[in-house]
N, C-alpha and C positions, 0 to 999 in steps of 0.2 A: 520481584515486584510485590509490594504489599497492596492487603484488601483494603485498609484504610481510606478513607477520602479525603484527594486533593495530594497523596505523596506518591505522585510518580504519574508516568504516562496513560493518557488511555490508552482503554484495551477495548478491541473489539468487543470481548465478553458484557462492557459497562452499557451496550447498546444493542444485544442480541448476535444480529452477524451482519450489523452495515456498519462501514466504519466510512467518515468523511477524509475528506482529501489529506487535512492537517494530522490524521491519526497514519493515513497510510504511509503517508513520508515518516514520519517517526519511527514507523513500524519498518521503513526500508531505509533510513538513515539519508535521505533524499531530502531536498528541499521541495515545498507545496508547489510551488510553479512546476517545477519538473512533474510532480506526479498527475498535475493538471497538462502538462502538455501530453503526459506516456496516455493520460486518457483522451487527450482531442486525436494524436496519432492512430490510437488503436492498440498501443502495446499492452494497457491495462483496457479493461472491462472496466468500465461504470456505467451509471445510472442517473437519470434525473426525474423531477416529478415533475408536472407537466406546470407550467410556468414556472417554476424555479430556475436558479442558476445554478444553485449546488449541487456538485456532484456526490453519489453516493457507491459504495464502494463494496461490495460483498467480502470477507476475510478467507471463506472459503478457496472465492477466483483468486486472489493475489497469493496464496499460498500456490495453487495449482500451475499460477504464471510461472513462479519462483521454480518450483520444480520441473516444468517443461523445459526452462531455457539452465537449464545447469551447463556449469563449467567445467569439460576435463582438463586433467592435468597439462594434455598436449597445448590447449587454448591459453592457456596461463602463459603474459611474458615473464620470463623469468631474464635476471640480469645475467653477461655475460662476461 
């Protein structure tokens, strides 16, 4: 990814360590509605300020998500 501006996705780093819904999905190859539903379920951790609608998203928790729910090799279908 380059440091330039405007060539390539954001990154959590362009905002500290909140990243908005449309960063998270890119950053987990997910569509926005999905990453807005995994935060109305509970499966991601977000954030909103207080009359806002947007959610806000810590890079730290989404990384901590990703590694608590890993996948072993047994969980993987593989074809037969």
């Amino acid at each position: 990814m380059s440091d330039s501006p405007g060539s390539g996705a954001p990154d959590a780093r362009d905002h500290g360590n909140v990243m908005t819904a449309a960063q998270v999905a890119e950053m987990l190859d997910l569509n926005p509605r999905t990453v807005l539903a995994m935060a109305n379920d509970g499966r991601l951790s977000a954030y909103r300020l207080p009359g806002s609608r947007q959610y806000h998203f810590f890079y730290d928790e989404i990384v901590a998500t990703l590694k608590a729910n890993r996948v072993s090799p047994a969980e993987v279908d593989t074809p037969t």
